[in-house]
TORDONU-664964 format. One record per residue (C-alpha): residue number from 0; residue in three letters; x, y, z. Coordinates in Angstrom, 2 decimals, padded with zeros to 5 digits, m for minus. Layout:
N
<atom num="NUM" residuo="ala" u="X" v="Y" w="Z"/>
...
//
This chain:
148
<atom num="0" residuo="unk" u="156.67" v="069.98" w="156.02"/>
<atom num="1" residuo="unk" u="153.07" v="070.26" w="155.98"/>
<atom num="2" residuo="unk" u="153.54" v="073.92" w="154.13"/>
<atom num="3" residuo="unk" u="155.06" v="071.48" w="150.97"/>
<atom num="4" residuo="unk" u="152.24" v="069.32" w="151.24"/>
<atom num="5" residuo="unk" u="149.92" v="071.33" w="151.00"/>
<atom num="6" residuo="unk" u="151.38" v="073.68" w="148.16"/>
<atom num="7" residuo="unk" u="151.61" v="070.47" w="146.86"/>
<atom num="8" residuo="unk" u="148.08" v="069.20" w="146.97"/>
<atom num="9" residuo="unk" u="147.34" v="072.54" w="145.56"/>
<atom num="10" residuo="unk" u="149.20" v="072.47" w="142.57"/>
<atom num="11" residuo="unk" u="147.91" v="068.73" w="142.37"/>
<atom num="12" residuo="unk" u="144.49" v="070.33" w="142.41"/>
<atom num="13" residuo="unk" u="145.42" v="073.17" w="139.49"/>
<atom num="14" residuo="unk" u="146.24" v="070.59" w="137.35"/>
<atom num="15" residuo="unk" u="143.35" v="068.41" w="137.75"/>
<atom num="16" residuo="unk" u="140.70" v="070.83" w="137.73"/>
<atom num="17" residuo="unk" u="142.26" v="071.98" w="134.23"/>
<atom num="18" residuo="unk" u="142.59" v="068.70" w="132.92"/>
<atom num="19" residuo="unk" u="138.38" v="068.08" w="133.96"/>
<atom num="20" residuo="unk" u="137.43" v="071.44" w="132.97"/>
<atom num="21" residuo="unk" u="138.57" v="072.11" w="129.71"/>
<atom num="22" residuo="unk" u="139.58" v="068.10" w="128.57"/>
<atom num="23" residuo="unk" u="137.44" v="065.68" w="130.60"/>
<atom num="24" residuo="unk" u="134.30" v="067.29" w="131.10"/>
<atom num="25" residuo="unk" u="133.70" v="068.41" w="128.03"/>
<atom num="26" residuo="unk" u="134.40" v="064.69" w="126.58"/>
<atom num="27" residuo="unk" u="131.83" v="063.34" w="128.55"/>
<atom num="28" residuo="unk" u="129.11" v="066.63" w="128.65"/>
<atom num="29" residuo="unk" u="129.45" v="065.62" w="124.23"/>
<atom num="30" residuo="unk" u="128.94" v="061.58" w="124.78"/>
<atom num="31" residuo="unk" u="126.33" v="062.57" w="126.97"/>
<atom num="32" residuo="unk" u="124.27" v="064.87" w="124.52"/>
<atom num="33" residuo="unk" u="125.06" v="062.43" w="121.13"/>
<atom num="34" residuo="unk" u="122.94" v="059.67" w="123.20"/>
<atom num="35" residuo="unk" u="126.22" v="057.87" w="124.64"/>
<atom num="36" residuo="unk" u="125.91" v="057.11" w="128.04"/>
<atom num="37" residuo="unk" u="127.73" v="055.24" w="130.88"/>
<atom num="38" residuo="unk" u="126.25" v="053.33" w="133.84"/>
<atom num="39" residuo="unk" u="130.11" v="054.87" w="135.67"/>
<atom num="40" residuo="unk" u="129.04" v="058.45" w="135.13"/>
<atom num="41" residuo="unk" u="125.98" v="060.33" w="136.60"/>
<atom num="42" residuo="unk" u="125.68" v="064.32" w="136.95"/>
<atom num="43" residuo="unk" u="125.42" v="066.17" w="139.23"/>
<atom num="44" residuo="unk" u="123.32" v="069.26" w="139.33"/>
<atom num="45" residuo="unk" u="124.44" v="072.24" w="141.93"/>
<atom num="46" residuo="unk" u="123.18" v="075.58" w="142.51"/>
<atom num="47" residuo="unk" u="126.34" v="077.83" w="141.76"/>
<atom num="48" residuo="unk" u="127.49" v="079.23" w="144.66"/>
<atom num="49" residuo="unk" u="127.97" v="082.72" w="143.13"/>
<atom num="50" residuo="unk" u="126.01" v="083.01" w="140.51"/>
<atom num="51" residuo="unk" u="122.47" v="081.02" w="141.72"/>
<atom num="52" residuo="unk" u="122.59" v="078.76" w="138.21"/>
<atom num="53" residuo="unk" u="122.10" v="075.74" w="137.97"/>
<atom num="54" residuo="unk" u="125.83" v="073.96" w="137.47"/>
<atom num="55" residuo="unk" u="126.09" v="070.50" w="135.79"/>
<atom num="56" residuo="unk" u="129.36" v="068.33" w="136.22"/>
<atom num="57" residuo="unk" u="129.68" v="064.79" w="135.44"/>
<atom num="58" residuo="unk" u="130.37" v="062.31" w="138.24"/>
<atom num="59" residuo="unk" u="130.98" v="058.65" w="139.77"/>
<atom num="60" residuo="unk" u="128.81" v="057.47" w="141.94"/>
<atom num="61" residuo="unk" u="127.43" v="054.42" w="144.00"/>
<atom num="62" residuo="unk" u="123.74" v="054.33" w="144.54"/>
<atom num="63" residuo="unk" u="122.03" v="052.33" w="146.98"/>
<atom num="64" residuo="unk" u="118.56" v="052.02" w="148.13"/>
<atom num="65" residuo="unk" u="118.58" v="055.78" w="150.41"/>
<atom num="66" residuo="unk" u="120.83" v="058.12" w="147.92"/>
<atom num="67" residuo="unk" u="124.25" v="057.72" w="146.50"/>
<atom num="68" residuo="unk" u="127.75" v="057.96" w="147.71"/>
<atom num="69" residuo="unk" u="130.55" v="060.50" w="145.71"/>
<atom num="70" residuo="unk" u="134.18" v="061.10" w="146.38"/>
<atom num="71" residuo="unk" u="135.14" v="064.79" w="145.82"/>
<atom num="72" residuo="unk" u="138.57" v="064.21" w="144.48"/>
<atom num="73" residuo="unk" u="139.88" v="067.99" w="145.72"/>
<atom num="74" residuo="unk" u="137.63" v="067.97" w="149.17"/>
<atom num="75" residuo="unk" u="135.91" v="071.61" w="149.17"/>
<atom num="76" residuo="unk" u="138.21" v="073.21" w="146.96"/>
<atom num="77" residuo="unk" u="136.10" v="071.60" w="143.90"/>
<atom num="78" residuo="unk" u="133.89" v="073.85" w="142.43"/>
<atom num="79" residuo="unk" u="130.77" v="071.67" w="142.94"/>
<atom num="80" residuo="unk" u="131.59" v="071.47" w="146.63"/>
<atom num="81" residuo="unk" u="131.70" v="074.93" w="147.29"/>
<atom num="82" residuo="unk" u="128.50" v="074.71" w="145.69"/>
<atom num="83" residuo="unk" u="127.21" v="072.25" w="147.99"/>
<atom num="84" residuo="unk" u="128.09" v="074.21" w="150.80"/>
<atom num="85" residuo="unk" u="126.54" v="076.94" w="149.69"/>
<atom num="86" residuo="unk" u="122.98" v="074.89" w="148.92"/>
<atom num="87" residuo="unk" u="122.90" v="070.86" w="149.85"/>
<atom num="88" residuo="unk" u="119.90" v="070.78" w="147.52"/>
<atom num="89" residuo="unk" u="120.67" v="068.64" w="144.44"/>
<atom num="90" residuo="unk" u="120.03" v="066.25" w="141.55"/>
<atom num="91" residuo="unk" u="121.86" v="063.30" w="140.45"/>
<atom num="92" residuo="unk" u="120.64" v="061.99" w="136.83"/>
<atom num="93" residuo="unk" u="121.74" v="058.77" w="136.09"/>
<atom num="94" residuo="unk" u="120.59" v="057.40" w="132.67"/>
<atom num="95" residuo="unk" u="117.45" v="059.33" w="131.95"/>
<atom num="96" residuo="unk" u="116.15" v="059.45" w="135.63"/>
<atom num="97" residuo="unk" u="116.43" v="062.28" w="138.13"/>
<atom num="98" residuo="unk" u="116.78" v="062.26" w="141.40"/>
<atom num="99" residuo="unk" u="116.41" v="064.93" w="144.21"/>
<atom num="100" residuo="unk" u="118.48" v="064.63" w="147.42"/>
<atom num="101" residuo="unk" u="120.13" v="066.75" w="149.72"/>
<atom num="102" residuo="unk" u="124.38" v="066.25" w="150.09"/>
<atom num="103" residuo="unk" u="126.29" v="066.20" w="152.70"/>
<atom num="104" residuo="unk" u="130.21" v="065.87" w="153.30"/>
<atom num="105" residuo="unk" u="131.22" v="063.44" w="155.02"/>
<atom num="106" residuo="unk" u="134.75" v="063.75" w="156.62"/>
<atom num="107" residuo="unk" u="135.38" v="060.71" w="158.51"/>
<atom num="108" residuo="unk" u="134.47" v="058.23" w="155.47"/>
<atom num="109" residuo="unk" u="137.57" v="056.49" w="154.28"/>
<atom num="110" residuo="unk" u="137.99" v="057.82" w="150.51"/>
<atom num="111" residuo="unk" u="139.72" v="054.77" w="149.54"/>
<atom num="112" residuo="unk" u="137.66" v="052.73" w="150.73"/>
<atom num="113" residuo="unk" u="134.98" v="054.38" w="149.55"/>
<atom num="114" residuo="unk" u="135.90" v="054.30" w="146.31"/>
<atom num="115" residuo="unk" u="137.05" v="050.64" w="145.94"/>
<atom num="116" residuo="unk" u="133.46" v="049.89" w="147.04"/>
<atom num="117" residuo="unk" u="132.31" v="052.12" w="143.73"/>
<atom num="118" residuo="unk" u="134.26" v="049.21" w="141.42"/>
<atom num="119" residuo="unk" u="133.26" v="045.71" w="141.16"/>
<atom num="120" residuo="unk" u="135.76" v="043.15" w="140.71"/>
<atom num="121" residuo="unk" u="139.43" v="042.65" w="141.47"/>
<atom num="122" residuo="unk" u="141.18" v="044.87" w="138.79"/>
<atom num="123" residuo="unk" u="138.59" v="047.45" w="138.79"/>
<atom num="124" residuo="unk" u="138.87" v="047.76" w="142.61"/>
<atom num="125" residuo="unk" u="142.63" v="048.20" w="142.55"/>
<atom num="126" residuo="unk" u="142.20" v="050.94" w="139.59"/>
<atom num="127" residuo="unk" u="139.79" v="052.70" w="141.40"/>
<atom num="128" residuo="unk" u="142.04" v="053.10" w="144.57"/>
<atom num="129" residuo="unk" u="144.93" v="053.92" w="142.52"/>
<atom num="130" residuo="unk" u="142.92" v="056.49" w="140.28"/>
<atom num="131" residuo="unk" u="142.20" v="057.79" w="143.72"/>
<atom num="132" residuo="unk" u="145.71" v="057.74" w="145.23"/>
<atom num="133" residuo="unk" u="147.01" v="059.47" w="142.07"/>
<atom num="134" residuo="unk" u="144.23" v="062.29" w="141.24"/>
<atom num="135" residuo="unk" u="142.89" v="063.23" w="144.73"/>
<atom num="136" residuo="unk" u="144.70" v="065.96" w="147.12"/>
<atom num="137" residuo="unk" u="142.51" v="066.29" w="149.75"/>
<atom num="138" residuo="unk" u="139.69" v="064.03" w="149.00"/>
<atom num="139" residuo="unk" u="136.34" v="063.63" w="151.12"/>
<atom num="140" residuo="unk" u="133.54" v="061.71" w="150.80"/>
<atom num="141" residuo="unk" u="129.44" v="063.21" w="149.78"/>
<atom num="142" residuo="unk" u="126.57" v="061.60" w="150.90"/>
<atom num="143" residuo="unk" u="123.33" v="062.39" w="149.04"/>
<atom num="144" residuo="unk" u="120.26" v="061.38" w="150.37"/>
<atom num="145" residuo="unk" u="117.31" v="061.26" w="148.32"/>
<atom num="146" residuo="unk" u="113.69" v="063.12" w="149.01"/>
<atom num="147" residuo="unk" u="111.08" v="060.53" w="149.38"/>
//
């Protein structure tokens, strides 16, 4: 059984990475550089794992006074987790600011909780946990925390 499951989460994972690579990302990498913004997505700046660049994705995130919390919907098969891995260094951008941290996975974090707390409100805290439930396979949680 847990052979299907995780052939399962993998092809979950194929899809999704597809859909945010060549649909979703995109999208948001245009709004982004037209001047349209969102206070829901930051980016986050990796150094590529193989190749030493710097690697820009755009993310959710909940900051708080120390860093900011992420949910890595595919756990370390996502391609800025592997990245992490390889280098914890980082920067988040949210808006026009920059920050410098250092990530770290954190396994025993409840995802779902996790990301309910990243939504305010009743509705928004129900979609969040469902976006979750339906996109993740093996989700974790990322702590960044931020250089003084």
């Amino acid at each position: 059984m847990r052979d299907r499951s995780t052939a399962a989460a993998v092809r979950k994972f194929r899809r999704e990475r597809f859909v945010g690579r060549y649909l979703a990302n995109p999208a948001v990498g245009l709004l982004d550089r037209v001047g349209i913004r969102s206070r829901f997505v930051s980016e986050l700046e990796t150094t590529g794992a193989k190749s030493g660049q710097p690697r820009r994705v755009p993310v959710t995130v909940a900051f708080d006074e120390e860093g900011a919390w992420l949910i890595s919907q595919h756990g370390y098969r996502s391609g800025w987790a592997r990245n992490i891995a390889t280098d914890p260094k980082v920067r988040l951008r949210q808006g026009k600011r920059w920050y410098t941290g250092t990530a770290a996975f954190v396994p025993d974090d409840d995802v779902v909780a996790r990301s309910r707390s990243m939504a305010t409100g009743r509705v928004p805290e129900s979609a969040a946990e469902w976006v979750m439930k339906a996109l993740a396979s093996d989700a974790i949680s990322v702590r960044i925390t931020f250089d003084a």
